[in-house]
C-alpha positions in Angstrom: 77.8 49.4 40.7 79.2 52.8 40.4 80.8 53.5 43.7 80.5 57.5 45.0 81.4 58.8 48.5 78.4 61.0 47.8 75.3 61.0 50.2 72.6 58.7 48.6 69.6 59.6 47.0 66.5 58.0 47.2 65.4 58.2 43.4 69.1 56.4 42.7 67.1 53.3 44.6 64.0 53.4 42.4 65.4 50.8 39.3 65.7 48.1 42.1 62.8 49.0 44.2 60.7 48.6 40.6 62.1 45.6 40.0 61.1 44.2 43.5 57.7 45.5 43.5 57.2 43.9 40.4 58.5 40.8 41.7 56.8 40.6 44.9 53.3 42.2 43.1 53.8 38.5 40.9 54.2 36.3 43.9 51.3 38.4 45.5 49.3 37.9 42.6 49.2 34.4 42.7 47.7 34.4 46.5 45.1 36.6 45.5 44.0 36.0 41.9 41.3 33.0 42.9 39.0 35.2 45.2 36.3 37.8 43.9 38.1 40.0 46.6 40.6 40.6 48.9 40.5 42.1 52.6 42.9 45.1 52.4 42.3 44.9 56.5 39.9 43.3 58.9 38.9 44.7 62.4 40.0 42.2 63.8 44.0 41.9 64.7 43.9 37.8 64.7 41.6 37.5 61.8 42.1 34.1 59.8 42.9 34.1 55.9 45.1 36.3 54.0 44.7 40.0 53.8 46.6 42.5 51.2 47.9 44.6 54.2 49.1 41.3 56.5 50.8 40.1 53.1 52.7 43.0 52.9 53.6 43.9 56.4 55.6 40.2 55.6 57.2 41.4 52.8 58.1 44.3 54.5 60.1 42.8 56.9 62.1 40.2 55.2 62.8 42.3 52.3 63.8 45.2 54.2 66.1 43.0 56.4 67.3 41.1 52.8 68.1 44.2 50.9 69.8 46.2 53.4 72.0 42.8 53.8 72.3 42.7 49.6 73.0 46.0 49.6 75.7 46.3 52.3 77.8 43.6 50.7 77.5 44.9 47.2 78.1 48.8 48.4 81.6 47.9 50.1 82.6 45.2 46.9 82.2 48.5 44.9 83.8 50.8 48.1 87.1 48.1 47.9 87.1 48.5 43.7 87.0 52.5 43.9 90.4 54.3 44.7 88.6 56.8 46.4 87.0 54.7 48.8 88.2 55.3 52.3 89.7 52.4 54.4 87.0 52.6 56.8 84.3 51.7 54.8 86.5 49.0 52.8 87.1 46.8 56.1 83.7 47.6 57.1 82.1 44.5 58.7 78.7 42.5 58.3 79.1 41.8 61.9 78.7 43.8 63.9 78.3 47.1 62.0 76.3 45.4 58.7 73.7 43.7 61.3 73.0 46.2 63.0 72.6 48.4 59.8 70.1 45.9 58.4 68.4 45.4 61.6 68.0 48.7 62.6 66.2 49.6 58.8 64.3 46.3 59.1 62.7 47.6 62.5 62.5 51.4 61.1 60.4 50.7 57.6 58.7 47.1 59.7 57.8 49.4 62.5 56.4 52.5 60.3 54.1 50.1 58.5 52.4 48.4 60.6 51.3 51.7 62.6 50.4 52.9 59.3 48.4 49.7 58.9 47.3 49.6 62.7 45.9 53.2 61.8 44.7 52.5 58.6 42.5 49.1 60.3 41.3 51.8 63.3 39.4 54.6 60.7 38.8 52.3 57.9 37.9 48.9 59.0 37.1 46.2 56.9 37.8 46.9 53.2 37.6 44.7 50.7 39.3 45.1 47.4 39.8 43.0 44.1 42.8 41.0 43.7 44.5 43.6 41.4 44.3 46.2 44.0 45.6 44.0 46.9 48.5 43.4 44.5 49.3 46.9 43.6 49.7 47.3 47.4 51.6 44.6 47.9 54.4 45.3 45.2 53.6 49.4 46.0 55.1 48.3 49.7 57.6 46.4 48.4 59.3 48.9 46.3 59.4 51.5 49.4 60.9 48.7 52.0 63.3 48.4 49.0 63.9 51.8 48.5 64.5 52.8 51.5 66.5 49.6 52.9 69.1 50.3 50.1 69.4 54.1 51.1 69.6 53.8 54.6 72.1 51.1 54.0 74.5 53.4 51.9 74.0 56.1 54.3 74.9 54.5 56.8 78.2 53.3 55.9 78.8 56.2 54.2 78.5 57.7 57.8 80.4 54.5 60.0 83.4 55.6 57.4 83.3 59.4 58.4 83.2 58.2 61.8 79.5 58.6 62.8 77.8 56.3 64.4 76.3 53.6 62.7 72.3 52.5 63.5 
């Protein structure tokens, strides 16, 4: 990993966020391939069976909370091998600062998709889909949580080592 003091861009996340969308799409696939289709949503909040939207609000949170963890431990391994790196973000800690890094852009990305979804099951109801379309949302979800988790995760130890506050 090249190692920059720079603020992060988003589109420097999009190899990794591909990669995870495809990976998750795959896994996705194979809960979704048997049917003819696939709810994307249901009216109904405690609907049984597997939707395209419940699968990914899942993903969403454990691979936001995941990568932001990945991403925190990798980012300071490259901070500690730069000479430019500043001390503060070498001897940066998982706990508390990398916790509440990962926690706070788990609940961020979590908590933005499942209003979207909450909205999106309000004006569009019950929608079914075929399998290929519930994947394509799954692993489209999955590249964004990934995306955004490794951002925000830069960012913000970019910022704990300029002394802003971190979360």
């Amino acid at each position: 990993m090249n190692f920059s003091m720079d603020p992060p861009r988003l589109p420097q996340s999009l190899p990794g966020a591909l990669v995870n969308g495809a990976i998750n799409g795959a896994i996705s696939w194979s809960a979704f391939k048997g049917g003819d289709t696939v709810p994307l949503s249901v009216d109904s909040i405690a609907a049984p069976g597997v939707t395209a939207l419940g699968n990914a609000a899942m993903v969403t949170f454990a691979l936001t909370f995941i990568m932001a963890s990945i991403t925190f431990f990798v980012f300071r391994a490259g901070a500690r091998k730069a000479s430019a790196a500043p001390r503060t973000l070498t001897m940066l800690r998982y706990w508390p600062s990398g916790l509440a890094i990962a926690l706070s852009s788990t609940l961020l990305v979590f908590g933005g998709f499942v209003a979207g979804a909450v909205l999106w099951q309000r004006f569009a109801g019950t929608l079914l889909v075929g399998p290929l379309a519930a994947t394509l949302v799954v692993a489209v979800v999955a590249a964004i949580a990934t995306a955004v988790a490794e951002w925000r995760t830069k960012r913000e130890m970019l910022g704990a080592a300029r002394g802003l506050a971190v979360a």
